[in-house]
C-alpha positions as CSV (number, residue, x, y, z in Angstrom):
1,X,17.9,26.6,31.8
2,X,18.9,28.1,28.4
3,X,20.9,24.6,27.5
4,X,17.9,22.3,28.5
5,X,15.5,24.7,26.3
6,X,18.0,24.5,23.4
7,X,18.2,20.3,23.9
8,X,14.0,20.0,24.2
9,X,13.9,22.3,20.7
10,X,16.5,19.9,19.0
11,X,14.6,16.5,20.2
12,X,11.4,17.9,19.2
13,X,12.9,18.7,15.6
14,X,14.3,15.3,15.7
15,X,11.1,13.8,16.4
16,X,8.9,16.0,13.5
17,X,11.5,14.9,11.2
18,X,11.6,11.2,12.0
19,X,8.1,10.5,12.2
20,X,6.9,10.6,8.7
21,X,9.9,8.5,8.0
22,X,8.5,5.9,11.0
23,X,4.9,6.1,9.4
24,X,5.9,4.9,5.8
25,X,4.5,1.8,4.1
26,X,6.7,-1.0,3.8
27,X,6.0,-3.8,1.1
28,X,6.1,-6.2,4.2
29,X,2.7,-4.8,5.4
30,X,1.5,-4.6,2.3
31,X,1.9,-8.2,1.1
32,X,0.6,-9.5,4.7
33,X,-2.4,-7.4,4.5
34,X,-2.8,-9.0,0.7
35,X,-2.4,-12.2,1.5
36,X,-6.3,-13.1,1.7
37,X,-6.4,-11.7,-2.1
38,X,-3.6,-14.0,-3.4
39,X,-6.4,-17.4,-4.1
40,X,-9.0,-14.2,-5.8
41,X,-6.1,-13.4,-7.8
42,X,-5.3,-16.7,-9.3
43,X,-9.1,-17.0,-10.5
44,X,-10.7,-15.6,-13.0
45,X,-12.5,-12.8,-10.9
46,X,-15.9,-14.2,-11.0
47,X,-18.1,-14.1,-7.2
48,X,-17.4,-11.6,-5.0
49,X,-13.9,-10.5,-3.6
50,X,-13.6,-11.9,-0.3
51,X,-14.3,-10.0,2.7
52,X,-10.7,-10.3,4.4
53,X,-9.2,-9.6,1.1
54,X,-10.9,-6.3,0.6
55,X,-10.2,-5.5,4.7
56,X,-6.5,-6.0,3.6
57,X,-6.9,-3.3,0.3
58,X,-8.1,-0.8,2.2
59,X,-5.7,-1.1,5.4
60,X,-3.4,-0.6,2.6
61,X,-5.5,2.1,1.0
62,X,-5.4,4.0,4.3
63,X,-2.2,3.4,5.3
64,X,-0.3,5.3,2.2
65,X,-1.5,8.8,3.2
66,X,1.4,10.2,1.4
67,X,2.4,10.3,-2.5
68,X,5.2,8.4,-1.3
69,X,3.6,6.2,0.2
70,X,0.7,5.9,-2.4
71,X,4.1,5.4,-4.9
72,X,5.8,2.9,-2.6
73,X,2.6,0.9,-2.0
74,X,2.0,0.7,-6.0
75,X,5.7,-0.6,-6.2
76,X,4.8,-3.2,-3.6
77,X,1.4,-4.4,-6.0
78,X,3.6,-4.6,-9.1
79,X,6.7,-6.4,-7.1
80,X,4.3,-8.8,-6.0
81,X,2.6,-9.2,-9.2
82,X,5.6,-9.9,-11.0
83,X,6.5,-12.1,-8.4
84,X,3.8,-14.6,-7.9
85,X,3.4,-16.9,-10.8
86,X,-0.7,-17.7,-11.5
87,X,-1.8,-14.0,-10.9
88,X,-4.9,-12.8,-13.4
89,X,-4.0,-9.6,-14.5
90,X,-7.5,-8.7,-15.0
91,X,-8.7,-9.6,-12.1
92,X,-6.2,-7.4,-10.0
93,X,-7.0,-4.7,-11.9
94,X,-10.7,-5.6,-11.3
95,X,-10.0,-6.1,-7.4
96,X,-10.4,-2.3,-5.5
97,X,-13.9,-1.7,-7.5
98,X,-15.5,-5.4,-6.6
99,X,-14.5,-4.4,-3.1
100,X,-16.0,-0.8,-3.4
101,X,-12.6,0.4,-2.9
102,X,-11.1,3.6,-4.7
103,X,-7.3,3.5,-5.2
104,X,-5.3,6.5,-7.0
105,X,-3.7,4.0,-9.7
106,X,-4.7,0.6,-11.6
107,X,-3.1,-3.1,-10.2
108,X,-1.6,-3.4,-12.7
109,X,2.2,-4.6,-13.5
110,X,2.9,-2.0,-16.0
111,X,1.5,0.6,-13.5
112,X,4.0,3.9,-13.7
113,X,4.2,3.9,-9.8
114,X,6.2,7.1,-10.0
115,X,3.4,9.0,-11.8
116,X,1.3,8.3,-8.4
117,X,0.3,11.2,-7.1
């Protein structure tokens, strides 16, 4: 009885210290939930954001619950910036207010993720 106590205590532990770890924004899920944003970003910013685009921000917005996760999905923005040729700065950093959208940081590429609170 004592044993199968001590081995329920130990998985529980396992599983409280595992699941932030399982809950953690990946820049996979970010960049599919930004996709709709990527034509947006290429313009110059003028017309509304589209609807699925902003859908995707804040997924992303409420996904990074965490400062890590806030810091991981800013990593993801700049990543992405820096890797997609065409992008308007400006508008990216426009992007969250046209969608009514609050984020903790700018879009922006020089963006010090780790500041991120």
């Amino acid at each position: 009885m004592a044993s199968s106590l001590k081995l329920v205590c130990v998985l529980v532990l396992c599983m409280v210290m595992t699941a932030p770890m399982a809950l953690a924004v990946d820049c996979n899920q970010v960049t599919s939930e930004l996709a709709p944003c990527y034509g947006y970003l290429m313009s110059n910013g003028e017309g509304p954001a589209p609807a699925d685009c902003c859908s995707g921000i804040q997924a992303v917005n409420n996904a990074a619950q965490t400062t890590a996760d806030r810091q991981q999905v800013c990593q993801c923005f700049k990543n992405a910036a820096q890797s997609a040729s065409g992008i308007n700065t400006n508008t990216a950093a426009q992007l969250p207010s046209k969608c009514g959208i609050t984020i903790p940081y700018q879009m922006s590429a020089s963006t010090n993720c780790s500041s991120i609170q």
